[in-house]
C-alpha positions as CSV (number, residue, x, y, z in Angstrom):
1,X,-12.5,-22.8,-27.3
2,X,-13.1,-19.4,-26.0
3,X,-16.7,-19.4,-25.8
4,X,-16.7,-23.2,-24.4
5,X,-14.2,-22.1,-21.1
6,X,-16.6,-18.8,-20.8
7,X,-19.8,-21.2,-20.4
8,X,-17.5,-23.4,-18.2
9,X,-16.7,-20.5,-16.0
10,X,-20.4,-19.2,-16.2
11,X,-21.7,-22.4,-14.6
12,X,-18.6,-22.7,-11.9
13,X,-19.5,-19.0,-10.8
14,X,-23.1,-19.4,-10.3
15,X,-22.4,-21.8,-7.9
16,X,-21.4,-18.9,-5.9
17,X,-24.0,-16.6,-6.5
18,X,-27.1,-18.0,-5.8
19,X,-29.8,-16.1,-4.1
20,X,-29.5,-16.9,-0.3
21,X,-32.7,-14.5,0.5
22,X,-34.6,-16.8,-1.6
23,X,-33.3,-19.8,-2.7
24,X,-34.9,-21.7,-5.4
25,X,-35.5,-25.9,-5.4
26,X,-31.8,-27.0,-7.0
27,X,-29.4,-29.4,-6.8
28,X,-25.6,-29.7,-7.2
29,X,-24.4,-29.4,-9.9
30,X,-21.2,-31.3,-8.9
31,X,-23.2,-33.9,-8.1
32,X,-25.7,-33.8,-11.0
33,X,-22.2,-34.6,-13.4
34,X,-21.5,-38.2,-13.0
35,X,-18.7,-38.1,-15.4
36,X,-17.1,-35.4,-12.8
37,X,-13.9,-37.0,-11.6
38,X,-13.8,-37.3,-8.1
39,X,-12.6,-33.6,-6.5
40,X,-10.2,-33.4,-4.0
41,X,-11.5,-32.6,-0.5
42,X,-10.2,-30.4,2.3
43,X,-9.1,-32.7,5.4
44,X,-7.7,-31.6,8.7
45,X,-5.2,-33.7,8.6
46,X,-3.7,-32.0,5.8
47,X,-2.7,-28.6,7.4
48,X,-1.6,-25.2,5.5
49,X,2.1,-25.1,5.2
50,X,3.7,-22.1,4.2
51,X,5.3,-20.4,2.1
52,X,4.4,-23.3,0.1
53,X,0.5,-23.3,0.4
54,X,1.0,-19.5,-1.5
55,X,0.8,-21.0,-5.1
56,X,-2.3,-22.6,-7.1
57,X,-4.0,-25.9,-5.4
58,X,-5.9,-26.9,-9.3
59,X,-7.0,-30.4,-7.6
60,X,-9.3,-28.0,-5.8
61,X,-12.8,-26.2,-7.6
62,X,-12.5,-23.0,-6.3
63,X,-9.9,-20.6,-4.9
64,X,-8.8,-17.2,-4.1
65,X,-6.1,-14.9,-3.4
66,X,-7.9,-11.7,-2.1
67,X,-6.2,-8.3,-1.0
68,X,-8.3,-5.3,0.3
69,X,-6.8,-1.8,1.3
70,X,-8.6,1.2,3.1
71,X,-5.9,4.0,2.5
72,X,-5.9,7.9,2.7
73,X,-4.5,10.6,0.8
74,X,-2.7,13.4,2.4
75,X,-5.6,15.7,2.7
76,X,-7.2,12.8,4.7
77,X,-9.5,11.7,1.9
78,X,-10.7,7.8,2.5
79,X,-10.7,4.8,-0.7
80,X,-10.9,1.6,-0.5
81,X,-8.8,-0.6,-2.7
82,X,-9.8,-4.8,-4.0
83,X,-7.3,-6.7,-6.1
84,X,-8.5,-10.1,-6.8
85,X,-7.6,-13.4,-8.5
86,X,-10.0,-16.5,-8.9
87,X,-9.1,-19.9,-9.7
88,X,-11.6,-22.3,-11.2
89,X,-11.1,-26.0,-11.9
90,X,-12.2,-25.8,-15.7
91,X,-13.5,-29.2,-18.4
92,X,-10.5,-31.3,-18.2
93,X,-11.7,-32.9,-21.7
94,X,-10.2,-29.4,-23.1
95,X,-6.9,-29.5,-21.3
96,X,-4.3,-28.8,-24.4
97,X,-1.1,-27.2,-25.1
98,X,-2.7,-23.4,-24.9
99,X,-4.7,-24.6,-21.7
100,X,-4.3,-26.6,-18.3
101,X,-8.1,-26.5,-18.1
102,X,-8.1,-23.7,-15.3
103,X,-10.2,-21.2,-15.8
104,X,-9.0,-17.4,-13.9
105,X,-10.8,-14.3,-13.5
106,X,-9.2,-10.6,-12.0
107,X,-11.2,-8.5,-9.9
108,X,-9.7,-5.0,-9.6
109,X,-11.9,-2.4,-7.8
110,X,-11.5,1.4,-6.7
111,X,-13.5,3.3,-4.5
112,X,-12.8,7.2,-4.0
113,X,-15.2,9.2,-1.7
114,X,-17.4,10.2,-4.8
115,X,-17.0,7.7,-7.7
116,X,-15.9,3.8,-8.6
117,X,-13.9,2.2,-10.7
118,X,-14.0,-1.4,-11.7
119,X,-12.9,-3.7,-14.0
120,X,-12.6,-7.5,-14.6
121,X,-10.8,-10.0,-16.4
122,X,-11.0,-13.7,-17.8
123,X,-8.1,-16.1,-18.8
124,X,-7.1,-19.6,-19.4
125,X,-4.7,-21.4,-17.1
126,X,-1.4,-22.3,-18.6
127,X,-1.4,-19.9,-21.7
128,X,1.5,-17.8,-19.4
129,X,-0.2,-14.5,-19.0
130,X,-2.5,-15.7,-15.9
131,X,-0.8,-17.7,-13.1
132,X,0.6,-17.7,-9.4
133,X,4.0,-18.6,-8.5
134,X,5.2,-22.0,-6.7
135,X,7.4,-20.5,-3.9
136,X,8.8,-24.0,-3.9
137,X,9.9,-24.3,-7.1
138,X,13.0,-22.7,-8.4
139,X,11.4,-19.2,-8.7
140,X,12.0,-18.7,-5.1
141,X,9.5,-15.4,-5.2
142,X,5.6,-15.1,-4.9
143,X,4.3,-13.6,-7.7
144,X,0.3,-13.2,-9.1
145,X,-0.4,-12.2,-12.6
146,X,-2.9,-11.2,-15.0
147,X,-1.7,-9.7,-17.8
148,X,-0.1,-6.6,-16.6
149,X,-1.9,-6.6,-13.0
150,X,1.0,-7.9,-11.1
151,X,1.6,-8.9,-7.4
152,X,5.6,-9.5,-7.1
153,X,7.1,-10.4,-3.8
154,X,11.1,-10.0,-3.1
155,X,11.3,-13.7,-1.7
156,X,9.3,-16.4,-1.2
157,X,7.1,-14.3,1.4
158,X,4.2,-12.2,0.9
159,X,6.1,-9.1,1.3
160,X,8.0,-6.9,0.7
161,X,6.7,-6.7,-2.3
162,X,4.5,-4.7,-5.1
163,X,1.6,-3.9,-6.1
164,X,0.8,-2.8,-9.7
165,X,-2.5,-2.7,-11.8
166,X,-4.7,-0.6,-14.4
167,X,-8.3,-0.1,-14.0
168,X,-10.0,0.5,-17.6
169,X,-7.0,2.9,-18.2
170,X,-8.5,5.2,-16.3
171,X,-6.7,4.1,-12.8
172,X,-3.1,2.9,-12.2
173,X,-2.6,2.0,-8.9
174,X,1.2,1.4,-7.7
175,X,1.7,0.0,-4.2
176,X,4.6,-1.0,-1.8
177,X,3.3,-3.6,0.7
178,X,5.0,-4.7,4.0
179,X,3.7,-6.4,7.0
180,X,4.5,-5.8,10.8
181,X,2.1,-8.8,12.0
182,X,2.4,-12.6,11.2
183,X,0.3,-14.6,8.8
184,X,-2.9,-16.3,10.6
185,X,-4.0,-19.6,9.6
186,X,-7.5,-19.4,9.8
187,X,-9.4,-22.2,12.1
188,X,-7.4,-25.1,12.7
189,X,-4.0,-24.5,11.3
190,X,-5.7,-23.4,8.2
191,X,-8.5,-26.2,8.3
192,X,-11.7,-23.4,8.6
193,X,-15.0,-24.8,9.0
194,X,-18.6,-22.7,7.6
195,X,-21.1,-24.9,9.0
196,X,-21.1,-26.4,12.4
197,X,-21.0,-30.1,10.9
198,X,-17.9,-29.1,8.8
199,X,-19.8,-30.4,5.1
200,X,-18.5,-27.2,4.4
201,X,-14.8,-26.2,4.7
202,X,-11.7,-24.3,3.0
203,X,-8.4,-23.9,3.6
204,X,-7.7,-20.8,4.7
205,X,-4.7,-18.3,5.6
206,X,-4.8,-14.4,6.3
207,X,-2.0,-11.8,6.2
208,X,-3.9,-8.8,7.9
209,X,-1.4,-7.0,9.0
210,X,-0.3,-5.5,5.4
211,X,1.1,-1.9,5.5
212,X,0.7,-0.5,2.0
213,X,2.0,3.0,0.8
214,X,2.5,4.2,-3.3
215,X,0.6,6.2,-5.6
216,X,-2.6,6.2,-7.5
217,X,-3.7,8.1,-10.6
218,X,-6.9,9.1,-11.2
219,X,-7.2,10.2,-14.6
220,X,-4.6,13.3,-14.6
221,X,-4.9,13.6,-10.5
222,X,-1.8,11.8,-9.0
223,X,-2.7,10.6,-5.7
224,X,0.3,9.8,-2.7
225,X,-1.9,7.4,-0.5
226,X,-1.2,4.8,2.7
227,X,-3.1,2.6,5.1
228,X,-3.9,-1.0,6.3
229,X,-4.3,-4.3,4.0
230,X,-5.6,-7.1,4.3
231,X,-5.1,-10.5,2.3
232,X,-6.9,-13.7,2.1
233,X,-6.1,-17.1,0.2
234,X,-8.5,-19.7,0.5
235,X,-9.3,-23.1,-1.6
236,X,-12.0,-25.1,-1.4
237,X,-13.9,-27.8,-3.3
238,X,-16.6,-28.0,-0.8
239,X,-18.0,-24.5,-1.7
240,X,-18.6,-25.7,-5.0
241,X,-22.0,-26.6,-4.1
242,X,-25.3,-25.7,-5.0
243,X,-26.7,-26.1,-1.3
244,X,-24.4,-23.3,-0.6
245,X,-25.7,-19.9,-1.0
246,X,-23.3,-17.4,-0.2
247,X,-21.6,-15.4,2.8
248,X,-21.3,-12.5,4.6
249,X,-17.3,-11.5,5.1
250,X,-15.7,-9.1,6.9
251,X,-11.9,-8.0,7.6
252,X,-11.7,-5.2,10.2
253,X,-8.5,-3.3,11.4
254,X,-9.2,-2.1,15.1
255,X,-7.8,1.4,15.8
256,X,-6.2,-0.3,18.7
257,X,-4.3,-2.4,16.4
258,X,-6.5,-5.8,17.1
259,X,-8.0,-7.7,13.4
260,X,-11.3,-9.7,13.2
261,X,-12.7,-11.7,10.6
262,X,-15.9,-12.6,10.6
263,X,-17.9,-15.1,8.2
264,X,-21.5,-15.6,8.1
265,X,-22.7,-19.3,5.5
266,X,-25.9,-19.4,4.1
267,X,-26.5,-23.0,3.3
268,X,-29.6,-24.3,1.7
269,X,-32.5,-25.2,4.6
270,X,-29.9,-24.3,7.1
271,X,-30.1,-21.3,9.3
272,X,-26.6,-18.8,9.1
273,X,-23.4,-20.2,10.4
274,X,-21.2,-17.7,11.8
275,X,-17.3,-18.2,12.8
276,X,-14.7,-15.8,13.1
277,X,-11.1,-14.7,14.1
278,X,-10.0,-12.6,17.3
279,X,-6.3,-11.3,16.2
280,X,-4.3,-8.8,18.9
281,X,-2.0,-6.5,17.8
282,X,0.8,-9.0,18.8
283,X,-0.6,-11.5,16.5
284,X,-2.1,-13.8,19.1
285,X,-4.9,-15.3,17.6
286,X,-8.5,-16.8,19.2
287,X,-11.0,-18.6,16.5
288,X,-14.7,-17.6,16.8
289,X,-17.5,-20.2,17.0
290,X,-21.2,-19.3,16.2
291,X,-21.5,-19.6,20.5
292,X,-18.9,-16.8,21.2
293,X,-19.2,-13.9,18.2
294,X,-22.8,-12.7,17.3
295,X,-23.5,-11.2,13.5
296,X,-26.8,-9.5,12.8
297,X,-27.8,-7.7,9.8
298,X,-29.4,-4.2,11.1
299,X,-30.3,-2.6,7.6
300,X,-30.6,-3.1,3.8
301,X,-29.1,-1.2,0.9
302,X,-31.2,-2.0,-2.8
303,X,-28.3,-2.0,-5.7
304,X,-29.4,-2.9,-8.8
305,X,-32.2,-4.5,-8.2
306,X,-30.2,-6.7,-5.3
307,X,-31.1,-6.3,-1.9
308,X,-28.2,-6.3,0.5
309,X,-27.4,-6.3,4.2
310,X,-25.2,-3.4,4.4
311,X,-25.2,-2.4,7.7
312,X,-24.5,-4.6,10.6
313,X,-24.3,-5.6,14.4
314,X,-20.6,-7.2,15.5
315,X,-20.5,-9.2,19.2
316,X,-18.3,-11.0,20.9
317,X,-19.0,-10.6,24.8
318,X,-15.9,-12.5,25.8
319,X,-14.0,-9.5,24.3
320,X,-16.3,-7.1,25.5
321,X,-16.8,-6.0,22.2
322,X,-20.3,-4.7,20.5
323,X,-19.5,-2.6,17.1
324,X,-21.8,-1.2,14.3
325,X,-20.3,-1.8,11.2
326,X,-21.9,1.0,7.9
327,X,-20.6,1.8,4.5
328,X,-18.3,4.4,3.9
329,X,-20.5,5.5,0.7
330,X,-23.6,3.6,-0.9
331,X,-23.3,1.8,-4.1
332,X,-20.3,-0.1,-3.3
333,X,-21.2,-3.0,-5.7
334,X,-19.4,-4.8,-8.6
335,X,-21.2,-5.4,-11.1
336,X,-19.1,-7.5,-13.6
337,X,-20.6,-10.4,-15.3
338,X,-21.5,-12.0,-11.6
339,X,-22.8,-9.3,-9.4
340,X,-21.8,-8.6,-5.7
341,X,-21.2,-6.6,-3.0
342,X,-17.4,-5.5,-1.7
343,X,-16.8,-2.0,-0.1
344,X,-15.1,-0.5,2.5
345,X,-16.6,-0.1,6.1
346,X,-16.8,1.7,9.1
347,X,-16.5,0.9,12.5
348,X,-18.4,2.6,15.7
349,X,-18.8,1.3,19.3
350,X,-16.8,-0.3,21.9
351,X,-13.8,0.1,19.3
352,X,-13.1,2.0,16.2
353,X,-11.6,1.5,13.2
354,X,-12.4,0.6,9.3
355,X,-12.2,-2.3,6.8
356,X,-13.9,-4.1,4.2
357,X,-17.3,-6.1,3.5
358,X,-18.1,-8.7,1.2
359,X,-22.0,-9.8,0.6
360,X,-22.2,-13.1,-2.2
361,X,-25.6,-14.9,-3.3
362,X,-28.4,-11.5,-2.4
């Protein structure tokens, strides 16, 4: 059973990390399976409703919850910080009383000025040591698990709350998270388009105003760090697709208190498809449409034999803003069983400030 929900996974993942600098002749796998059952689909007219919309959506292929830090120590020292769960809609034909037929996988990733730390993890939906939390239900707290990597909220709310994982027993990372921003619902109340016909679509909320403070251990070096957060949840069948290549993602905390995300599709025979987020510090948000915010990649970084575009050009006129976005340090790279890029970045330009970069399908 183990090695039959690994292949399962396998197959589900690849769909993600296909090569979108040069795509091969493929077609969907999704489609290819006609004893699939019939996914459920993302629809406007089904907005995001929260707190409920925190827990698991298993109708839907794919999903996320995604948190990012860029802290300092006290001697000013910069890391960046991923903690990561995945969601994959598994065989239902295996669906028994040690599984739900969901298929999980925890990212956890560490980046100090000079070394990085990663490890990842794989579980089988309703076993009890991999889940999220219904805030609906009679919990009444958010809470994200693997094993002992745990995300526990006070309430039904993302925060307060804590932060607690291991990295290869080498790391322990201990975080207290708060917010002093409200959640964005990405797009239209949470209905975000990738491509300018909307085939491809997620739901998608954002809490990037996370204040995080704690400790991490490194080794026998005890660490007091602080800094900005950033967390995502997103799910999606239509990404499960192999016409869609991969993206370009970045989170970015202005040094003027202003957020942007930015999101760049690569979608087979289509060129990129770039859309966005304008958040002030007061939480008023604009969306971004491939007319109003301009992405270009401006320089390459070669990782393990994948070729990625690392450093970048950030636009949007009506905001008079034109960035340059770099690494903090090269070789920010996981390379767990399905390669790709996630590292902290810089920002120079019209504004200042730091955050995080994600590169999938290179």
């Amino acid at each position: 059973m183990k090695n039959v929900s690994i292949i399962v996974l396998a197959l589900l993942l690849s769909v993600l990390l296909i090569s979108c600098t040069d795509p091969q002749p493929n077609t969907s796998l999704f489609a290819a399976d006609a004893e699939k059952p019939v996914v459920t689909l993302v629809s406007r007219d089904k907005p995001v409703i929260l707190p409920n919309d925190h827990k698991s959506h298993p109708a839907f292929d794919l999903e996320w919850w995604y948190l990012t830090f860029v802290l300092e120590d006290a001697q000013h020292r910069p890391y960046g910080l991923q903690f990561t769960l995945f969601r994959f809609s598994g065989d239902q034909q295996y669906v028994s009383n040690w599984s739900d037929g969901q298929l999980w996988m925890g990212h956890a990733s560490l980046h100090s000025p000079t070394e990085h730390f990663f490890e990842e993890r794989f579980g089988s939906g309703g076993v009890g040591n991999v889940f999220v939390t219904d805030p609906s239900t009679d919990t009444q707290t958010f809470s994200a698990q693997i094993d002992n990597w745990r995300w526990q909220s006070e309430s039904t709310s993302l925060t307060p709350s804590t932060l607690d994982f291991t990295i290869n027993d080498v790391v322990s990372v201990s975080l207290q998270l708060s917010a002093d921003g409200p959640v964005i619902k990405q797009g239209d109340n949470g209905y975000s388009i990738k491509t300018a016909d909307e085939t491809y679509r997620s739901y998608y909320y954002s809490q990037p105003f996370i204040r995080a403070s704690g400790k991490i251990k490194i080794g026998e070096n005890n660490l007091q760090v602080n800094g900005n957060g950033w967390f995502d949840h997103e799910w999606t069948s239509e990404l499960a697709n192999n016409n869609a290549l991969g993206w370009d993602w970045f989170s970015l905390h202005l040094d003027n208190g202003d957020k942007l995300m930015a999101f760049r599709m690569h979608v087979n025979g289509q060129p990129p498809y770039v859309t966005g987020t304008y958040i002030t510090a007061t939480g008023e948000q604009q969306t971004l449409t491939d007319e109003t915010i301009q992405l270009t990649p401006t320089g390459n970084e070669s990782i393990d034999e994948h070729d990625y575009p690392v450093n970048w050009r950030l636009q949007i006129p009506m905001k008079s803003l034109d960035i340059n976005l770099h690494p903090f340090k090269p070789g920010q790279h996981n390379n767990g069983r399905f390669p790709y890029y996630e590292g902290r970045v810089e920002v120079a330009g019209s504004h200042s400030g730091n955050g995080f970069m994600e590169l999938t399908g290179y």
